[in-house]
C-alpha positions in Angstrom: 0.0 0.0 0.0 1.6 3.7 -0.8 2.1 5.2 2.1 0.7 9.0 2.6 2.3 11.7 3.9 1.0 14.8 5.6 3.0 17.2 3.3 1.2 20.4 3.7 -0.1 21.9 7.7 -2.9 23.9 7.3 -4.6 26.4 9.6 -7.0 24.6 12.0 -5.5 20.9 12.4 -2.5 19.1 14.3 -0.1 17.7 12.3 1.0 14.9 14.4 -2.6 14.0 15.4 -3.6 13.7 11.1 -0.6 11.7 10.9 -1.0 9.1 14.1 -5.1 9.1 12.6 -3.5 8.3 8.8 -1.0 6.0 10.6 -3.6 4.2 12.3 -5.8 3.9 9.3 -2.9 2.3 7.3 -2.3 -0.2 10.1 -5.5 -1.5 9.8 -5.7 -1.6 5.9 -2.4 -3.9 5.9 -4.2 -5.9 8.8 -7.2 -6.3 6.2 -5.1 -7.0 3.2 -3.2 -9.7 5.4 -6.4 -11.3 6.5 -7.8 -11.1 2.9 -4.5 -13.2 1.9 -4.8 -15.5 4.6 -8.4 -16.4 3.3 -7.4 -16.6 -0.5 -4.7 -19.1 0.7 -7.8 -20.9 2.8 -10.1 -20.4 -0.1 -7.4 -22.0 -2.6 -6.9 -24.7 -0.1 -10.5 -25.6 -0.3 -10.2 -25.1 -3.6 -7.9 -27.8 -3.9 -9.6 -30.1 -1.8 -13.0 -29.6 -3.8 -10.2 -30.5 -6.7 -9.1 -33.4 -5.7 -12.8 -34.9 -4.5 -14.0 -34.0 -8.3 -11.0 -35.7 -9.4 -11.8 -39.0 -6.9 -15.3 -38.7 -8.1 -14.3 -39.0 -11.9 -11.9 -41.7 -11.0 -15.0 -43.5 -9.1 -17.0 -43.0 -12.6 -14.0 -44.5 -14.8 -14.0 -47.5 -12.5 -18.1 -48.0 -13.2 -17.4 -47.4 -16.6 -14.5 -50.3 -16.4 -17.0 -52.6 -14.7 -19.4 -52.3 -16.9 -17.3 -53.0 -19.6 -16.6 -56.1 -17.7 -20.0 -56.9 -17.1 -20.8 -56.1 -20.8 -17.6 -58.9 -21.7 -19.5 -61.8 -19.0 -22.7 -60.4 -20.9 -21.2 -61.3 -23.9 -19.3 -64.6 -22.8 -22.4 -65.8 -21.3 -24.5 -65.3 -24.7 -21.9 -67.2 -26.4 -22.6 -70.0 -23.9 -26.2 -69.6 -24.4 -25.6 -70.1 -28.0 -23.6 -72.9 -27.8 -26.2 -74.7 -25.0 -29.1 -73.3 -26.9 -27.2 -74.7 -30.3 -26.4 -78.0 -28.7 -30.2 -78.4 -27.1 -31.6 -78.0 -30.5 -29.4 -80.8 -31.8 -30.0 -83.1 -28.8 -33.8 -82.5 -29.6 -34.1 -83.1 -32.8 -32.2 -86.4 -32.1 -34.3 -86.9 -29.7 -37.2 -86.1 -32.3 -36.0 -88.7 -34.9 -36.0 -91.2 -31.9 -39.0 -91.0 -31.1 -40.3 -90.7 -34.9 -38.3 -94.2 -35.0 -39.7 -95.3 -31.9 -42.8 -94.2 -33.4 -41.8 -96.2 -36.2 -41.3 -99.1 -34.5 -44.6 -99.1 -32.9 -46.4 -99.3 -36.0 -43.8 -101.7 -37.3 -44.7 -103.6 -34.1 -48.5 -103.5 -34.3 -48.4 -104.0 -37.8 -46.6 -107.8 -36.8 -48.8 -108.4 -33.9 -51.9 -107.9 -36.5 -50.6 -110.1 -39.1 -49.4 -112.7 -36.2 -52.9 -112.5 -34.8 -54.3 -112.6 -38.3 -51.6 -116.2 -39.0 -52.8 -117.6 -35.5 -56.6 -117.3 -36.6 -55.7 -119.1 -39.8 -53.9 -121.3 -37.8 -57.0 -121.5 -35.2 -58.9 -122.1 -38.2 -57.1 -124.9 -39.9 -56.9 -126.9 -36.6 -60.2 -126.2 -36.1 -60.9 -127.1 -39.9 -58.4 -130.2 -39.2 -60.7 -131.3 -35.9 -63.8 -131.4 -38.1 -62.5 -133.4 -41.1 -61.7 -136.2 -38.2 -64.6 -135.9 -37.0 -66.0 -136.5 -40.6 -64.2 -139.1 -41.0 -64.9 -140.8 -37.6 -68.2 -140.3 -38.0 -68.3 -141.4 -41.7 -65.9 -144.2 -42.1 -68.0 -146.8 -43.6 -69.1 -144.5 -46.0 -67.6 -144.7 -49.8 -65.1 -142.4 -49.4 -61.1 -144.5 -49.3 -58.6 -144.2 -46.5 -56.3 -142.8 -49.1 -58.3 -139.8 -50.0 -58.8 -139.2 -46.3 -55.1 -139.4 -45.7 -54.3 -137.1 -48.9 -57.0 -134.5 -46.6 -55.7 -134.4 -44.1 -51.5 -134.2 -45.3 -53.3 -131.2 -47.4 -54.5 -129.7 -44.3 -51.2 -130.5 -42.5 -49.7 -128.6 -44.8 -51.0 -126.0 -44.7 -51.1 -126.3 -40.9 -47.4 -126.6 -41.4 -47.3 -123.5 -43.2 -49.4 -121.4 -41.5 -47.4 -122.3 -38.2 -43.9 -121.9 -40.0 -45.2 -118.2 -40.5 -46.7 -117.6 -37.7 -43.6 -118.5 -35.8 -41.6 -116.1 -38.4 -44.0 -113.7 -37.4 -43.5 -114.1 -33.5 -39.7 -113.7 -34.3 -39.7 -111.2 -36.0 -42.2 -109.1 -34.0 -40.1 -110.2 -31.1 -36.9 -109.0 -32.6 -38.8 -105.3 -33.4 -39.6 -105.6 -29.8 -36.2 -106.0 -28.5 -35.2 -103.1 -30.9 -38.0 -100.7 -29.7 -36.3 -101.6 -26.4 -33.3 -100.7 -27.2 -34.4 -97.6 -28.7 -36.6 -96.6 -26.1 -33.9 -97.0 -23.3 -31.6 -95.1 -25.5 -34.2 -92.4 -26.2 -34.8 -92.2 -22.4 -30.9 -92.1 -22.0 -31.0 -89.7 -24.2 -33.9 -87.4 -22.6 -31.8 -87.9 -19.2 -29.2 -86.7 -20.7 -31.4 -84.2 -22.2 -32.7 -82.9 -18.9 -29.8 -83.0 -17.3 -27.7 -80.9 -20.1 -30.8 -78.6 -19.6 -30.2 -78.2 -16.2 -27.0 -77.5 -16.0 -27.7 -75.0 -18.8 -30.2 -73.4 -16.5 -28.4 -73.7 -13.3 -24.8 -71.9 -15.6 -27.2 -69.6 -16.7 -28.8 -68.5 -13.5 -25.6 -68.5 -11.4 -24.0 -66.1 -14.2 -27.2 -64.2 -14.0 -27.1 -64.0 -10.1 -23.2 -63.4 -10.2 -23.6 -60.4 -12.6 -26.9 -58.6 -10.7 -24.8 -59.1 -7.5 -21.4 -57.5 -9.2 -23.9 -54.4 -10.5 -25.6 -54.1 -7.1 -22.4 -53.9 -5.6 -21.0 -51.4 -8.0 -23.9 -49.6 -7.9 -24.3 -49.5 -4.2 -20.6 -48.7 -4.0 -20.9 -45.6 -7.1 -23.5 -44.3 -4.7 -22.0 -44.5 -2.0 -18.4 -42.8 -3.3 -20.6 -40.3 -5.2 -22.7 -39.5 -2.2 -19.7 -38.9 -0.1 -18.0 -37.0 -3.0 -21.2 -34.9 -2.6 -21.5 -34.0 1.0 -17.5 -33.3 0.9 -17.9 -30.7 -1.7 -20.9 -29.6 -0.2 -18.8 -29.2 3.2 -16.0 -27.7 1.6 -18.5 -24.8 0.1 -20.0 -24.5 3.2 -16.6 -24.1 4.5 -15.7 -21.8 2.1 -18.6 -19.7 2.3 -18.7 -18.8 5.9 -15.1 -18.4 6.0 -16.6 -15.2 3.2 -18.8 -14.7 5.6 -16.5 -14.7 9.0 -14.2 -12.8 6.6 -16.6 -10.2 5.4 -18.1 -9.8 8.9 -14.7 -9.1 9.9 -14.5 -6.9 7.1 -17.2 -4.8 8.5 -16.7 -4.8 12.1 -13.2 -3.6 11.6 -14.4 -0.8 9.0 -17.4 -0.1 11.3 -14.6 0.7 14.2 -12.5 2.3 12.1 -15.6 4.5 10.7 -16.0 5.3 14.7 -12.5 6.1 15.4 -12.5 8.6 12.4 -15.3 10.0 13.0 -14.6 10.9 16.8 -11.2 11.9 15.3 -12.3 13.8 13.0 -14.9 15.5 15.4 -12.0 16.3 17.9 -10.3 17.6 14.9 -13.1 19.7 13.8 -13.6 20.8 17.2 -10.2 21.7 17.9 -10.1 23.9 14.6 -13.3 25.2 15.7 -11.6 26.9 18.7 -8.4 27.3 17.0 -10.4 28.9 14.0 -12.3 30.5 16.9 -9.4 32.3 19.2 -8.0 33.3 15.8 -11.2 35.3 15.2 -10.8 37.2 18.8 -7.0 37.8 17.8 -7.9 39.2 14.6 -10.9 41.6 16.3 -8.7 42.6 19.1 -6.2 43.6 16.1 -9.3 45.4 14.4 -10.4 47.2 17.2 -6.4 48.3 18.3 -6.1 49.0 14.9 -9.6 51.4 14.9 -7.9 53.0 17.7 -4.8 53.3 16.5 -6.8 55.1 13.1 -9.3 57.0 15.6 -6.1 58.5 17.3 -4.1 59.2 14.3 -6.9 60.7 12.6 -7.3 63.0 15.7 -3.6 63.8 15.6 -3.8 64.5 12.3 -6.9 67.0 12.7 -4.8 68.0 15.4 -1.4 68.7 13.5 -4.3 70.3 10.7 -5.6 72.8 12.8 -2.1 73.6 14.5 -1.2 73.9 11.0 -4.0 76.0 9.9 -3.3 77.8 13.2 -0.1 78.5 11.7 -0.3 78.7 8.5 -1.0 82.3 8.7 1.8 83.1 10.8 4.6 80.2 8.6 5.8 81.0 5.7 6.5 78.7 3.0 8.9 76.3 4.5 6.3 75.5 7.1 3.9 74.6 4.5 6.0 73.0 2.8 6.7 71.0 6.2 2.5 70.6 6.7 2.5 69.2 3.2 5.2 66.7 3.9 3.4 65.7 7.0 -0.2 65.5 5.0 1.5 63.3 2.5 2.9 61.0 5.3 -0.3 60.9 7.0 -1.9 60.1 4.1 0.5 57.3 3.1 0.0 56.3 6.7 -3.7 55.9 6.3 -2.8 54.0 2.8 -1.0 51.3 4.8 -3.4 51.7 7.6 -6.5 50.7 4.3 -3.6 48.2 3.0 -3.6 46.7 6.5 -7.6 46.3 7.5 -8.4 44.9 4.1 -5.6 42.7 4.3 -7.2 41.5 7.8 -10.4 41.3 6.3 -9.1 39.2 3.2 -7.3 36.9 6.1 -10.6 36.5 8.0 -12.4 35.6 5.2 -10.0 32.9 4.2 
C-alpha cells in the first residue's frame, strides 16, 4: 500500500494527530489486506480439496465405466454360452425327435406284426379247427364210400398248410419279437437320451442363472458402492463450500466490524479535529478583532492627531511661511500614506478573516 504523507499543515489541524489518525488507518488496511490473503490461501486450499474430491469422483465414474465394460464382456461370454447350449439343445432335440419318430416307427412296425401274427394264428386256429372237423368227418363217416387214401391225402393237405401257416406264424413271433427287442433298445436309449437331455438342460439353467445372479450381485455392488463414493463425493464438496462460504462470511463480517470501528474512530477523530479547529479557527477570530479594534484605535487616534497637526497647521499657516507649508505638506502626505498602509492593513485582515 503507498504510504501518505502529511506534506502540507494547514490552519486549523494538528499535524501529528492527522498523521497518528493516517498511521492508524494504514495499520488497519495492511491488517485487512493480510487477513484477505490468509483467506485466499484458505479459499485455494479448499479449492484444492473440492479438486481433488471431483478428481476421486471421476476416477469412481471411470471404475463403473471399467465394470461395466466387464459386465458387458461376462454379458457377452455368457451369450456365447447360451448359443452354444441353446445350439447344442436344439441338436440333442431333434435327435431326440428322430427317436422318437423311429420309436414311433417301431410301434407301427410292431402292431403291424402283432396284427398279421394274430391274423396267422386265426388261420392257424382255423385250420386246426378245420383239421378237428375233417376227423370228426371221417370218424363219424368211415363206412361211408369215401377210401382211407383220399382221407389221408385230406388231411396231409390240411397238414400242410397247418405246417405252413405255423412256420409263418412263428416267423412272425420272431420277428415281432426281434422289433420288440429293438423298440427296447431304442426306447432306453431315447430315455438315456432325454436324461441326458434334462440334465444338459439343467445345467444350462443352473450356468445360466448362477451367471445371471453373479452379474446382478457384481452391478448391485457397483452400484451400491458408485452411490456410496458419489454421495460422499457430494457432502464433501458440499462441506468444503460451506466451509468456504462462511469463511466469506467470517471474513466479510470481519470486514465490516473492523471498518465499522475504524468509521468510529474517524469519525470521533475527526470531530476532535473539527472541534479543535473550531476553537483554534475560533481564538484566531478574537485575535484578529482585538487587532481590528487596536487598529480602529490606533486610526481613531491618528486621525485625531492629524486634525490636530491640521488645525495647529491651519493655526499656523497664517503666521509660517512657505517652508512651514511645505513642512505641513510633507506631514499631510505621510499621514496620508499612513492611512494608505493603515486601508492596506484592514483589508488585508479582512481578506485573512475571510480565508
Amino acid at each position: 500500500m503507498k504510504k501518505v504523507n502529511f506534506t502540507e499543515e494547514r490552519r486549523g489541524y494538528d499535524k501529528a494527530q492527522v498523521e497518528k489518525y493516517i498511521s492508524l488507518l494504514q495499520s488497519a488496511v495492511e491488517e485487512l489486506e493480510e487477513n484477505v490473503k490468509k483467506k485466499e490461501e484458505e479459499c485455494t486450499d479448499k479449492q484444492q480439496e473440492l479438486a481433488k474430491a471431483v478428481s476421486e469422483n471421476n476416477r469412481l465414474k471411470q471404475e463403473t465405466v471399467s465394470k461395466d465394460r466387464e459386465i458387458a464382456k461376462v454379458k457377452e461370454t455368457m451369450t456365447v454360452r447360451l448359443s452354444e447350449l441353446s445350439g447344442e439343445c436344439s441338436r440333442k432335440e431333434k435327435e431326440l425327435s428322430d427317436m422318437k419318430s423311429r420309436v414311433a416307427g417301431f410301434q407301427e412296425t410292431i402292431k403291424q406284426l402283432q396284427e398279421q401274427a394274430d391274423t396267422k394264428e386265426t388261420q392257424n386256429q382255423l385250420l386246426t379247427d378245420e383239421l378237428k372237423r375233417i376227423r370228426d368227418n371221417l370218424l363219424e363217416k368211415e363206412g361211408t364210400g369215401h377210401t382211407e387214401a383220399e382221407q389221408d391225402t385230406n388231411i396231409a393237405a390240411l397238414f400242410s398248410q397247418l405246417e405252413d401257416i405255423t412256420k409263418e406264424r412263428d416267423a412272425l413271433k420272431e420277428e415281432l419279437r426281434n422289433n420288440k427287442e429293438s423298440f427296447g433298445a431304442e426306447t432306453s436309449s431315447m430315455q438315456g437320451m432325454e436324461e441326458l437331455f434334462r440334465q444338459a438342460k439343467e445345467t444350462a439353467d443352473a450356468y445360466v442363472k448362477n451367471v445371471q445372479s453373479q452379474v446382478q450381485k457384481d452391478r448391485d455392488h457397483i452400484e451400491q458402492e458408485n452411490k456410496r463414493l458419489v454421495q460422499e463425493a457430494n457432502e464433501e464438496a458440499a462441506r468444503i463450500l460451506e466451509e468456504a462460504r462462511l469463511a466469506k462470511q467470517t471474513e466479510l463480517d470481519e470486514k465490516l466490524s473492523q471498518l465499522t470501528k475504524l468509521e468510529a474512530e474517524k469519525k470521533s477523530e475527526a470531530a476532535e479535529l473539527i472541534q479543535n479547529a473550531n476553537d483554534e479557527l475560533e481564538s484566531a477570530r478574537m485575535e484578529a478583532e482585538g487587532i481590528r479594534n487596536q487598529a480602529k484605535q490606533i486610526l481613531e487616534q491618528a486621525e485625531k492627531r492629524r486634525e490636530r497637526i491640521l488645525m495647529r497647521a491651519r493655526e499656523k499657516a497664517e503666521e509660517v511661511s512657505g517652508p512651514v507649508r511645505e513642512n505641513c505638506d510633507k506631514m499631510k502626505k505621510e499621514l496620508e500614506e499612513a492611512a494608505e498602509r493603515f486601508a492596506e492593513f484592514f483589508k488585508k485582515l479582512n481578506l485573512e478573516d475571510i480565508e
